[in-house]
SEDOMAR-22159 format. One record per residue (C-alpha): x, y, z; residue in three letters. Coordinates in Angstrom, 1 decimal, padded with zeros to 4 digits. Example, Ala and Ser with C-alpha at 12.3 -4.5 7.8 and 13.67 -1.06 7.14 Angstrom:
// SEDOMAR-22159
@x=012.3 | y=-004.5 | z=007.8 | r=ALA
@x=013.7 | y=-001.1 | z=007.1 | r=SER
This chain:
// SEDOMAR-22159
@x=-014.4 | y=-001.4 | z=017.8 | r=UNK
@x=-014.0 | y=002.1 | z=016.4 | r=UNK
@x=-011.9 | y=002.5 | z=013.2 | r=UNK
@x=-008.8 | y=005.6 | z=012.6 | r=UNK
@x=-006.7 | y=006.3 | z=010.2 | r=UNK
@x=-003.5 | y=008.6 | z=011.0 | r=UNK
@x=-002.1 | y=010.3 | z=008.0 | r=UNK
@x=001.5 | y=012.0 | z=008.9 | r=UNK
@x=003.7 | y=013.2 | z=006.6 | r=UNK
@x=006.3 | y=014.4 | z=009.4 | r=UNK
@x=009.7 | y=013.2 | z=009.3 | r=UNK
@x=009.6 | y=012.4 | z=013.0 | r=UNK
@x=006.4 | y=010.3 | z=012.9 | r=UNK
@x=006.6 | y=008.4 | z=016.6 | r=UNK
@x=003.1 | y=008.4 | z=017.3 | r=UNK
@x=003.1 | y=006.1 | z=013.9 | r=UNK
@x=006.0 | y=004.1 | z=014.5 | r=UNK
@x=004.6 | y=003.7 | z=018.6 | r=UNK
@x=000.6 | y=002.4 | z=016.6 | r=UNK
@x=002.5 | y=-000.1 | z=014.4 | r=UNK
@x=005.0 | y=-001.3 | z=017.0 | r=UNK
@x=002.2 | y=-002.0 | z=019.4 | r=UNK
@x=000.2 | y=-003.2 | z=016.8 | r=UNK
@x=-003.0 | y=-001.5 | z=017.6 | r=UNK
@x=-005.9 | y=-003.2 | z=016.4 | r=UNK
@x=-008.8 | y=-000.7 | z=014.5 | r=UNK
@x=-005.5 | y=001.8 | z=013.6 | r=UNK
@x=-004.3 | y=002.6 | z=010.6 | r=UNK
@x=-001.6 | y=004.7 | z=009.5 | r=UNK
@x=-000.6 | y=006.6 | z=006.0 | r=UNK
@x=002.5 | y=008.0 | z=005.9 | r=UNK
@x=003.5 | y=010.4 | z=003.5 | r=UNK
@x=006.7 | y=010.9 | z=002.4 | r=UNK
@x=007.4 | y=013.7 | z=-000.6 | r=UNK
@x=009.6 | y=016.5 | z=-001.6 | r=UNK
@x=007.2 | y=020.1 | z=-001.8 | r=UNK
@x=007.0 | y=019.3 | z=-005.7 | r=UNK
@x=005.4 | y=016.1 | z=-005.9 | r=UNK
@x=002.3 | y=017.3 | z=-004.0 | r=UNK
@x=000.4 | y=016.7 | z=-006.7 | r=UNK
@x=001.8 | y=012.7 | z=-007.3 | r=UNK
@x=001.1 | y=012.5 | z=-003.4 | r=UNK
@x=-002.6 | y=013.7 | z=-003.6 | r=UNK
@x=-003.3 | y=011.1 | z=-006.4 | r=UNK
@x=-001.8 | y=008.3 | z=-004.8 | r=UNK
@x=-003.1 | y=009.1 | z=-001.3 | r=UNK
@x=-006.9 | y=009.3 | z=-003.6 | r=UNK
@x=-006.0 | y=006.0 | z=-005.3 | r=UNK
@x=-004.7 | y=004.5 | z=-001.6 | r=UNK
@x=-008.1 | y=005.4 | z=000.1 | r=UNK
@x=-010.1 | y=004.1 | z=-002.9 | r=UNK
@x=-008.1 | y=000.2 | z=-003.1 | r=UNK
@x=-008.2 | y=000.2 | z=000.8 | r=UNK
@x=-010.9 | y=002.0 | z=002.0 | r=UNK
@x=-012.0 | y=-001.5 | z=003.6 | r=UNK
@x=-009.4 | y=-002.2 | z=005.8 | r=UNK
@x=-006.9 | y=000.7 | z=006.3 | r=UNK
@x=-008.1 | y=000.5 | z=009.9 | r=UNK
@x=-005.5 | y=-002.2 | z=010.0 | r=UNK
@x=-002.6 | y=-001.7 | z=007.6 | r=UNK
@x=001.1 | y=000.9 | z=007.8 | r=UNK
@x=000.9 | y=002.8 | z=004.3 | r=UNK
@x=004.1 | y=004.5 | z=003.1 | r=UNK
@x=002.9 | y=006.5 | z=000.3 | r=UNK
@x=006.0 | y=007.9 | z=-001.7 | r=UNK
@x=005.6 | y=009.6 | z=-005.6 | r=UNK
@x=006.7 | y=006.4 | z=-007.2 | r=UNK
@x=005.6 | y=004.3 | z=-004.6 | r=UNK
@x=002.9 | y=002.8 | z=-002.2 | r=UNK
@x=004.3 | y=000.0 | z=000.2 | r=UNK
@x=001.3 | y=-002.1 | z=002.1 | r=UNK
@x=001.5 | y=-003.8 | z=005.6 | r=UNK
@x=-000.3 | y=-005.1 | z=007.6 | r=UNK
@x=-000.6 | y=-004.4 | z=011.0 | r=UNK
């Protein structure tokens, strides 16, 4: 089984929200939410997100926000 990750940082993320309610096995999403001047916070936390993860992203829903990464499983 092949292994993705989807990053989106669109508001209107339905191709994410359509992966995690059909719970699609070897799929992974990150999803990034930010305002244009916490790029910066973003980048490091997407870095520090692939580097905890890297392992099994192919099956969790990441929410990555400047103050705040949320894990689940999918």
């Amino acid at each position: 089984m092949s292994r993705k990750i989807l990053a989106d940082e669109c508001v209107d993320f339905r191709i994410s929200r359509w992966v995690f309610a059909h719970k699609h096995k070897g799929v992974g999403i990150i999803f990034l939410r930010y305002a244009s001047d916490d790029i910066q916070k973003i980048g490091f936390a997407l870095i520090q997100v692939l580097n905890t993860y890297q392992d099994s992203l192919s099956r969790k829903f990441v929410v990555i926000k400047p103050q705040k990464i949320r894990v689940r499983d999918i």
